[in-house]
C-alpha positions in Angstrom: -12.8 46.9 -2.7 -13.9 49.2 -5.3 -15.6 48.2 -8.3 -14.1 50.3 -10.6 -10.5 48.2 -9.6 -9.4 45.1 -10.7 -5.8 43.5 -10.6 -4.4 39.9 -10.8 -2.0 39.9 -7.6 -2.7 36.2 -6.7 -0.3 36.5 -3.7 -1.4 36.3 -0.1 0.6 39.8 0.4 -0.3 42.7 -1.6 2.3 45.5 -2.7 -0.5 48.4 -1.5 -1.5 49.2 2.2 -5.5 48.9 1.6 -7.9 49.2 -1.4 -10.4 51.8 0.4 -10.8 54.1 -2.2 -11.7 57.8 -2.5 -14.3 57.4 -5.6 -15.5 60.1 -6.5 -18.8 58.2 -7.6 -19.6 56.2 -10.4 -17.9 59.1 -13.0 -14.6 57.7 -14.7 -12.9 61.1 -13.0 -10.4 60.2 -10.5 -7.2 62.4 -8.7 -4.2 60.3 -8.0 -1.1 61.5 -5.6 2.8 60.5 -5.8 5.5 60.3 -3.6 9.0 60.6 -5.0 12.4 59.1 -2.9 12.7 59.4 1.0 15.8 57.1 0.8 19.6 58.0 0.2 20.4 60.4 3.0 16.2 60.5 4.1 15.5 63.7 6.0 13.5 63.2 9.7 9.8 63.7 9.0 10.0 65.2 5.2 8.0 62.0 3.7 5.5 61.6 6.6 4.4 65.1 5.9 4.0 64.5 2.8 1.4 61.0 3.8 -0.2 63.8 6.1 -1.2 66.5 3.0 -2.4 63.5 1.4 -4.9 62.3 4.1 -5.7 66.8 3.7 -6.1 66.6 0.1 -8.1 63.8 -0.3 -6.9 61.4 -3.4 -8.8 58.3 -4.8 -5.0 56.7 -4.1 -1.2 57.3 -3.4 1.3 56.1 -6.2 5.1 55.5 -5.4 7.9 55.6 -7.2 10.4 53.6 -4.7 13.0 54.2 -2.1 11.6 54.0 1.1 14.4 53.0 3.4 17.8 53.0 3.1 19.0 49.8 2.6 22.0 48.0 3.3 25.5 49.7 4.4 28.9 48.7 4.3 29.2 48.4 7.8 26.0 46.4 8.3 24.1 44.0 6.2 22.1 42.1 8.1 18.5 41.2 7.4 18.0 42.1 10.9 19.2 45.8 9.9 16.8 45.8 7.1 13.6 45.0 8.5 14.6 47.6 10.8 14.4 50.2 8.7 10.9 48.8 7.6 9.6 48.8 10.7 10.1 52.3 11.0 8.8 53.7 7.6 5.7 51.3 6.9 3.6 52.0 9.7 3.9 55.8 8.7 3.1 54.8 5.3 0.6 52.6 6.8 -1.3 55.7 8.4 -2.4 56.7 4.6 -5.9 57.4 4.6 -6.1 56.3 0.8 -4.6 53.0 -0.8 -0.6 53.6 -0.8 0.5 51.3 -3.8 4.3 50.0 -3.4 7.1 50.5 -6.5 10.7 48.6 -5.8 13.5 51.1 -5.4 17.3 50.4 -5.6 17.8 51.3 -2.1 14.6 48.9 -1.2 15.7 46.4 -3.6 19.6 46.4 -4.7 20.2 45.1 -8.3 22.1 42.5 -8.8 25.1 43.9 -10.4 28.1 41.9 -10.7 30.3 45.2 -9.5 27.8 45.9 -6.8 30.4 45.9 -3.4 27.5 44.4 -1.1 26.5 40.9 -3.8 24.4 39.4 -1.1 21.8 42.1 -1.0 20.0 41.5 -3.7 19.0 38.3 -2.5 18.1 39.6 1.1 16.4 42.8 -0.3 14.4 40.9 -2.7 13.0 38.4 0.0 12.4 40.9 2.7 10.0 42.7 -0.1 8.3 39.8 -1.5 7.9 38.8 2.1 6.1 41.9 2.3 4.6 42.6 -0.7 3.8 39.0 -2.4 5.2 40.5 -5.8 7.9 43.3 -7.1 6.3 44.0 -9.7 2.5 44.4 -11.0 -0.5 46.0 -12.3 -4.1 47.3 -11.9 -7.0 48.8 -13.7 -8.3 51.6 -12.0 -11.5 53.3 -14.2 -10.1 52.3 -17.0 -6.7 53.6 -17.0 -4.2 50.8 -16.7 -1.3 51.1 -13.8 1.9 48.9 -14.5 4.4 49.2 -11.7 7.8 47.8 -12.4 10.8 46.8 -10.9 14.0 48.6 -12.2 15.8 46.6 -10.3 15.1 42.9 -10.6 18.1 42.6 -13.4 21.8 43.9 -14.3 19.8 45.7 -17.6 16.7 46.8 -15.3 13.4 45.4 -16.1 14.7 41.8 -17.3 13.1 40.1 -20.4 11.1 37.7 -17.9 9.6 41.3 -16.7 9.7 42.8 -19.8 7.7 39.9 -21.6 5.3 39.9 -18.9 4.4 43.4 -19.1 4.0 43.3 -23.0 1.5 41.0 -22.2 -0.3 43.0 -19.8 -0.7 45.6 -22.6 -1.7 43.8 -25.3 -4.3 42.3 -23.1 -5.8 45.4 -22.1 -5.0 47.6 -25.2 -8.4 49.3 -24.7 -7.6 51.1 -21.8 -8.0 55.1 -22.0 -4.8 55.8 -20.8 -1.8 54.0 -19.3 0.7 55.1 -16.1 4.0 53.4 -16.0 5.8 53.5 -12.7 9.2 52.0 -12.5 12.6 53.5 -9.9 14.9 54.6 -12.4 15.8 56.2 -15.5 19.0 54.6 -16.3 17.2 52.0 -18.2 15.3 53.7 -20.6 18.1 53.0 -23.2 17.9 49.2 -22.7 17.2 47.0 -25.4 14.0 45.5 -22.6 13.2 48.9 -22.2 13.0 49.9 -26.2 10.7 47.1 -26.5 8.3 48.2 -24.0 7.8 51.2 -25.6 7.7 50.2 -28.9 4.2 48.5 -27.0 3.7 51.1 -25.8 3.8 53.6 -28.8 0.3 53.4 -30.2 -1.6 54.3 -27.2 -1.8 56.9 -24.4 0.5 56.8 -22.1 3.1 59.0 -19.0 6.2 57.5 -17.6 7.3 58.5 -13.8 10.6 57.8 -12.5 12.6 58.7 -9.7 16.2 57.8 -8.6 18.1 60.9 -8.9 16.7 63.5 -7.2 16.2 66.1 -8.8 13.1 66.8 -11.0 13.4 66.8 -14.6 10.0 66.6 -17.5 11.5 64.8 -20.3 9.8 64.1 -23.8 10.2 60.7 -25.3 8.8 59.9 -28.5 6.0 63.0 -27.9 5.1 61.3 -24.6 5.8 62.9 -20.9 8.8 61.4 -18.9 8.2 62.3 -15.4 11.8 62.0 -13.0 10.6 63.1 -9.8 12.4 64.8 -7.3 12.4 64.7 -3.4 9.9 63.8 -1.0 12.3 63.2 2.0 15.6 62.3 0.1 19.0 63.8 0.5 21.0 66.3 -1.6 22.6 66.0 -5.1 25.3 67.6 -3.6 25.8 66.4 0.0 25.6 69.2 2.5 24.5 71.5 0.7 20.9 71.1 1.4 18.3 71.1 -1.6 19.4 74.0 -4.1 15.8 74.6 -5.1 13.4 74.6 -8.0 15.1 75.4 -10.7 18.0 72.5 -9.7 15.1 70.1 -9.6 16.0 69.8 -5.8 12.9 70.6 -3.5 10.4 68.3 -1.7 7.2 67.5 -3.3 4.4 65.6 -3.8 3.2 65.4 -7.8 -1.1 65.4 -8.1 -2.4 63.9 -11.0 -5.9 64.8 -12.3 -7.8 62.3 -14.8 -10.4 64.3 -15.8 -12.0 63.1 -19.0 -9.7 61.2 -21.3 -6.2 63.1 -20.6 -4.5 63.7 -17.6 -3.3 66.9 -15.9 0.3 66.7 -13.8 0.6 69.3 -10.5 3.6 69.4 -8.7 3.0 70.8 -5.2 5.7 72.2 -2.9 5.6 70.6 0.2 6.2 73.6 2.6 3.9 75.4 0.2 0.8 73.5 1.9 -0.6 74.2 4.8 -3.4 73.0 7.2 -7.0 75.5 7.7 -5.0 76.3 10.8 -2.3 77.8 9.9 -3.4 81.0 11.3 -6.5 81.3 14.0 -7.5 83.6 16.6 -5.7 81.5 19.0 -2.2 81.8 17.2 -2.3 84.9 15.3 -0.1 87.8 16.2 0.1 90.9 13.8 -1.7 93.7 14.9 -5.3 93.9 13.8 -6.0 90.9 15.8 -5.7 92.7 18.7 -8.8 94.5 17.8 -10.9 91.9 15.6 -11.5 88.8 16.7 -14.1 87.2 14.4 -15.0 84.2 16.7 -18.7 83.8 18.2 -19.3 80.8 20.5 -22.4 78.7 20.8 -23.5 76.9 23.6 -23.1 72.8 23.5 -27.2 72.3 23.1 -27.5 74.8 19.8 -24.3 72.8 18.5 -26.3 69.5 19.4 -29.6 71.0 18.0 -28.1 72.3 14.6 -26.1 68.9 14.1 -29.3 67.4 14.1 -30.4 69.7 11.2 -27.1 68.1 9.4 -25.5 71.1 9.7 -21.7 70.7 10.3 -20.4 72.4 13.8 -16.6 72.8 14.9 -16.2 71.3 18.2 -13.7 74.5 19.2 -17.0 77.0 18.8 -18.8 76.1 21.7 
């Protein structure tokens, strides 16, 4: 474990895959990823991609804003059809190269709503995750910067006042903190009376808010702070059947990349089918026309590749 991370997760399950971290040395820089929703309609291999251009891109850690399977339907609402669903999706989450920290999702982890059709769920959801996970809800210290993940789900108003009391803690504890992330599922909340209280704690310090739930990207500004509802990474349509209408609906599949450089934080989103492997093109696959007359590639013989590694220098096996 990294020195420069600290948390008070006492449970024998953790809600993050590993804590092998990136560091970038003993500097207080740091690059953290996020992954908005893969459930509600989840598209085959959208959000494993996404885990994939992470292991590329090389983050100190993976953030999550919730919804990771499906959850229960009307026609089946066994815990047998849950853990399903998490057998599928965590070993692909699992094959993160970086620490992949968990946040609860309404499809993860239904809210207990007294109009909710399927009542029961709650109570299966929320054991299947703290089976899991050890805790729905928590928070770390990462160089500095606090990380309070939430459960937006664990009430009928959201956060709960047994959350919401628990997390004003956490920040008055660490007030000193050079900046603070909050990660919690949805947006609905944010008018709540638990809500309003958290950020009235929150108001004299630094802090971003990231959300997702509806899927489709929106920047809001709260109070002159940045309120992040993320889009896609995986998740279905607004309108179903249409497909994702793009950009500028908020609809596309994306990964969000945020730099801490210094004492302020810069947000990225990146396009999904916008990134793309050093072998996209090669000699081997390329086809327009000048390839047919240039081809770059000299090969080496094994013994200078074994002779020049020992030198330190780095060697593609497909050279030689």
């Amino acid at each position: 474990m990294s020195s420069n991370f600290y948390h008070e997760v006492t449970t024998e399950k953790k809600p993050w895959t590993h804590l092998n971290f990136g560091d970038r040395g003993d500097g207080l820089d740091f690059c953290f990823g996020i992954v908005s929703d893969r459930a509600g309609r989840p598209r085959p291999g959208v959000f494993e991609k996404a885990i994939e251009h992470f292991n590329r891109l090389h983050p100190d850690f993976v953030m999550s804003v919730g919804d990771f399977v499906e959850g229960v339907s009307v026609e089946d609402q066994s815990v047998a059809f849950l853990k399903r669903q998490w057998r599928r999706i965590k070993p692909e989450i699992e094959k993160s190269a970086q620490p992949f920290f968990y946040v609860a999702g309404n499809h993860d982890y239904s809210p207990p709503e007294h109009n909710f059709p399927l009542v029961e769920a709650h109570e299966r959801q929320s054991k299947i995750w703290n089976d899991m996970f050890g805790v729905s809800y928590y928070f770390f210290i990462y160089k500095n910067t606090l990380f309070l993940c939430l459960n937006s789900q664990i009430a009928e108003t959201g956060l709960g006042w047994e959350q919401t009391k628990w997390a004003i803690d956490v920040l008055k504890r660490y007030a000193n903190v050079r900046w603070t992330f909050v990660f919690l599922h949805s947006p609905y909340y944010w008018d709540t009376d638990e809500f309003k209280a958290l950020e009235k704690e929150l108001y004299e310090r630094n802090y971003t808010v990231f959300t997702g739930d509806l899927h489709q990207y929106t920047k809001y500004v709260r109070y002159g702070r940045k309120y992040f509802m993320l889009g896609m990474t995986g998740c279905g349509e607004v309108l179903v059947g249409q497909g994702p209408r793009g950009v500028h609906f908020g609809e596309f599949d994306h990964i969000t990349w945020v730099s801490m450089f210094g004492n302020r934080p810069a947000f990225t989103n990146l396009a999904l089918d916008g990134i793309y492997d050093e072998d996209v093109v090669t000699t081997e696959k390329i086809t327009w026309l000048t390839a047919k007359y240039f081809r770059g590639n000299k090969k080496i013989s094994h013994k200078e590749a074994l002779r020049l590694r020992k030198l330190g220098i780095d060697i593609e096996e497909t050279e030689f």
